[in-house]
N, C-alpha and C positions, 0 to 999 in steps of 0.2 A: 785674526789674532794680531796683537799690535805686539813690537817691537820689544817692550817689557813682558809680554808673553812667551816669546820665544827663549825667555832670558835662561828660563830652567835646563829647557830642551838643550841648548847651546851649551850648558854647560858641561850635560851628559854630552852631549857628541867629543869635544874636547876631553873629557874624560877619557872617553873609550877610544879615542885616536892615538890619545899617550900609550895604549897597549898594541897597534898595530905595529906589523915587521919595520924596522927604518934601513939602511943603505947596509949597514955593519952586516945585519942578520940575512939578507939577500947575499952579499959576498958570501957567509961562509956555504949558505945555500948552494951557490953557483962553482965553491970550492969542493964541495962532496965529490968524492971517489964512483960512489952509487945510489940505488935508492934506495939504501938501508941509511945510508947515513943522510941524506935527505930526512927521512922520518926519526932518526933518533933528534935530529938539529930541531924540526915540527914539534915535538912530543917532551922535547925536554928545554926549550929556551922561549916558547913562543905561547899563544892562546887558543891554538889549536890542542893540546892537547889533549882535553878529556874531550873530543872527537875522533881520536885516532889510537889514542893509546891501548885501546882491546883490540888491535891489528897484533897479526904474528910474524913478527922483523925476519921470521925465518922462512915464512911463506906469503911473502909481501907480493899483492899484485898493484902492480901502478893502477888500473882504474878504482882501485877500492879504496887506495889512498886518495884520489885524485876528486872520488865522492866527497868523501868525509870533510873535507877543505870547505865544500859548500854548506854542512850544517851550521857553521860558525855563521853564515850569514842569515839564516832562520832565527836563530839567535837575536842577531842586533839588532833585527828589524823590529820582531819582538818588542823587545825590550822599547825601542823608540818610538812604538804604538801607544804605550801605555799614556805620554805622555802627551798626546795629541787629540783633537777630535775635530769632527766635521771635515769639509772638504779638505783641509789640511792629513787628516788619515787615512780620509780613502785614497788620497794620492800616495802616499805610502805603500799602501796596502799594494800598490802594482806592483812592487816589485816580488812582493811574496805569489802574487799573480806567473812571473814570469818564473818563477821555480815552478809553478805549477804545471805551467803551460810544458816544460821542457820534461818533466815526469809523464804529463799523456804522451808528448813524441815518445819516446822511449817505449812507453805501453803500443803505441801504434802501429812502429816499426817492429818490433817482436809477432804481432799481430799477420802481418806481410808475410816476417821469415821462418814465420809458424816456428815461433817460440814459446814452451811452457812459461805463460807470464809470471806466476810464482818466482821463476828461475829471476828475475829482475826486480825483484825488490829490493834489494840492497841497493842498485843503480838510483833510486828515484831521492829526492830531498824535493820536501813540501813543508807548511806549516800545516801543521794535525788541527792547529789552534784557528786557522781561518781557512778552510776549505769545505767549500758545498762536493767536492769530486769525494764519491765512493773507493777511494783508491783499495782502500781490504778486498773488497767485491770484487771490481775489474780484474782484481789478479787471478780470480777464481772463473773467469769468460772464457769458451772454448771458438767463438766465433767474432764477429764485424757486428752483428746482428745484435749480441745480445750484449755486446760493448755499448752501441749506440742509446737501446733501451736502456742501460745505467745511469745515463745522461741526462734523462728528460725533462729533468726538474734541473737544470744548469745552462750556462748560457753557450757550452762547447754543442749540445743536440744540435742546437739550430747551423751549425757550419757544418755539424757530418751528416746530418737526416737525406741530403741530397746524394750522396753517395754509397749506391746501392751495393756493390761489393768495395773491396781492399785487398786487390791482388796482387798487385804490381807496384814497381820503384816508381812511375810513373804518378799514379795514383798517391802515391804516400806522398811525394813532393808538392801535387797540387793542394792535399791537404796540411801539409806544415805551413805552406806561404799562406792557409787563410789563418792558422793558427797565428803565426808572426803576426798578419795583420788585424786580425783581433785584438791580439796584447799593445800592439805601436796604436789602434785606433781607441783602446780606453784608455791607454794613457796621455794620450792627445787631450783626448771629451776631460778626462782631470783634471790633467795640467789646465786649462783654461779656464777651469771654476776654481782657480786659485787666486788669492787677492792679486792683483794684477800689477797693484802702486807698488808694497811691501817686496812680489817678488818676480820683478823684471828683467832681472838676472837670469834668476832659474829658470824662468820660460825662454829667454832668449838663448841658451845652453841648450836646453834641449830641441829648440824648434831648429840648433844648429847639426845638433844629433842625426834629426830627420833629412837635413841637407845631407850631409853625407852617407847614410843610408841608400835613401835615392841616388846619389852616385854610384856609389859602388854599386848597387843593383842595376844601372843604367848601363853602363861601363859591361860588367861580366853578362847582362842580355844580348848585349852585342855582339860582345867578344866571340863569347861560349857557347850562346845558345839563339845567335841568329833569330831575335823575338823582333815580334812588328813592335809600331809604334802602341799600336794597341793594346799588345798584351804586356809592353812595359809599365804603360800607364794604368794598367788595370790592377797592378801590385805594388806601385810607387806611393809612397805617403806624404798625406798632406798635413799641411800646418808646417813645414821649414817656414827660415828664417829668408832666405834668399832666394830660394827657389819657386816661385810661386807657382798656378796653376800653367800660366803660359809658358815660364820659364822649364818647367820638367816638359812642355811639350813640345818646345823646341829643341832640346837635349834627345828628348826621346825621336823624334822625326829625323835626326841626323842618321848622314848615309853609314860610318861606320865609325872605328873609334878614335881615327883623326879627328874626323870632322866635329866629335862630342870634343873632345881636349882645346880643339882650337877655340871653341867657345866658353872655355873656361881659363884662358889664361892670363887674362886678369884678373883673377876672382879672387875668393876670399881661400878657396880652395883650390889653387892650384899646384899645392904641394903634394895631393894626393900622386899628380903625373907627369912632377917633372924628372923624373928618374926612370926611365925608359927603360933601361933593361932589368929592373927590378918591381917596376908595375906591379906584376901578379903576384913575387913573393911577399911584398912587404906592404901594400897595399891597404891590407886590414889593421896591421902595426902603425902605417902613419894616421888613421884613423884613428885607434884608439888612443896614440901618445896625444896627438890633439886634444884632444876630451879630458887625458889625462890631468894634462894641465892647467887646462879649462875648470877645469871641478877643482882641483887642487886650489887654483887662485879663489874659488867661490868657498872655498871652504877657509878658506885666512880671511875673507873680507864680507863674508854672506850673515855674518852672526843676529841680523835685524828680521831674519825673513827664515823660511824653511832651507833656503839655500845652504847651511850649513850641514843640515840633516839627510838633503839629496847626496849634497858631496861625498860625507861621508858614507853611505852608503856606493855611491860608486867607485870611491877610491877602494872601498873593501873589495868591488868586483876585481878590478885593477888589479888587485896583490893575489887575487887567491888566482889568475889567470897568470903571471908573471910566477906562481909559484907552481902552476901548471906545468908552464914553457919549461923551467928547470928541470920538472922532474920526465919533461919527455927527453930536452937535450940530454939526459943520465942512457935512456934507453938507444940513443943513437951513439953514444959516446962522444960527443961536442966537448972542444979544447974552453976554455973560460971566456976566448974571447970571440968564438961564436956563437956561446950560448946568448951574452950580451946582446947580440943582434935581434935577439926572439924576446926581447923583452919591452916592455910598454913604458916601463921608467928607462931613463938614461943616465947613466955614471958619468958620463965624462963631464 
């Protein structure tokens, strides 16, 4: 798709960005009392509304709110399929992928704590419009067994077929990390059958993505969970931008989480660990503010390539996760200028 093709697309994305929350609409977010006025602020000044407005303000649960925030993004994906075709939309299409992917977790762990699946449909947001998952069905499984036979004609069988029960926290953990890597390993195989001249940007964004992933997963095996080099690199992803194959295996073969940090402090990242006492809290936060900005700049200067259509799709993750943090700082009772800290954009 050349340059005056994407001319359309670009302009819908600008379009629908003039509707996204800006700085003003987060403050008064961040100013609410609770989380009733969180949802009257959602439901009466913003484009969530007709997602939330059949909630009952007077029996409001924070995760039912906390759902509904993500059908808006069903929504705009939608909407920006229409305009696309060929490898330009199946790259798209992942990310209605990864709502997908996070509606089986959901199914699966219910599954474990022998939960009436029924009882969790409201938790789930999919696109109805692009999914091979029986999701009506599965809600109606009483075992592991006859969840898996659902599947067969989908590409999730082939990652559960090998596991014969689903009994344990154990078991469900080894099965979300092939999940995770499924969704990171198609959107890899996409991203690469994308015009490569036109968008060199958006691949190098995300092959920067994958670098930090791999860190952070490198970092908390260490830390947390005491993993060989082996079983780091056997859930590490490939295709970053810096981190090549030998590079994650020398990260991964360090003796513990000094020795990884000291070989990252010249990098490109090593702002993830220059804050020592705040590591583990903030860690995922300096993470995503990166990307933030990163997609932000691609989205002001991407308008020639798909980059403008990725952006905007992740800054929408961005806002509905930052309007997540508020409406949890509401359930801890966070002063205005600690909720700040939980957020992925920066005011100052």
């Amino acid at each position: 798709m050349s340059k005056s093709k994407y001319a359309c697309i670009n302009a819908k994305t600008l379009a629908m960005s003039a509707r996204r929350l800006q700085d003003h609409d987060f403050f008064e977010l961040i100013k609410a009392s609770d989380l009733k006025e969180v949802f009257y602020y959602l439901r009466d000044h913003t484009d969530y509304a007709p997602f939330i407005k059949m909630l009952d303000s007077e029996n409001l649960h924070r995760s039912d709110l906390e759902v509904r925030l993500n059908y808006l993004k069903v929504q705009e994906i939608e909407k920006l399929l229409y305009y696309l075709s060929g490898p330009d939309k199946s790259f798209i299409k992942v990310y209605l992928v990864r709502l997908e992917v996070e509606s089986l977790r959901i199914l699966i762990r219910g599954i474990v704590r022998k939960e009436a699946l029924e009882s969790l449909r409201d938790m789930m947001v999919y696109s109805k419009n692009h999914t091979k998952v029986p999701f009506d069905r599965l809600l109606r499984v009483k075992d592991w067994d006859e969840f898996k036979k659902l599947l067969v004609d989908t590409d999730y069988y082939r990652i559960f077929e090998i596991h014969k029960s689903l009994e344990t926290e154990a078991e469900l953990v080894m099965i979300e990390k092939k999940l995770d890597r499924y969704y990171y390993d198609l959107l890899r195989n996409r991203l690469f059958k994308l015009d490569k001249k036109s968008n060199h940007e958006l691949i190098e964004a995300q092959q920067r993505h994958f670098d930090l992933l791999n860190l952070v997963w490198i970092y908390r095996g260490k830390k947390f969970y005491n993993l060989s080099r082996e079983e780091i690199l056997a859930y590490s992803l490939r295709g970053g931008l810096k981190l090549n194959e030998k590079r994650l295996g020398d990260l991964a073969g360090t003796k513990n989480v000094d020795e990884m940090k000291a070989q990252l402090v010249d990098s490109d990242y090593a702002f993830l660990f220059n804050h020592t006492k705040t590591i583990d809290l903030y860690m995922e936060r300096r993470q995503e503010r990166y990307l933030y900005y990163l997609y932000k700049r691609l989205f002001s200067e991407g308008g020639g390539s798909l980059a403008q259509v990725v952006a905007y799709i992740r800054l929408l993750d961005f806002e509905v996760e930052d309007i997540t943090s508020i409406i949890e700082s509401k359930r801890y009772r966070m002063g205005e200028i600690e909720t700040k800290k939980y957020l992925i954009r920066s005011f100052d």
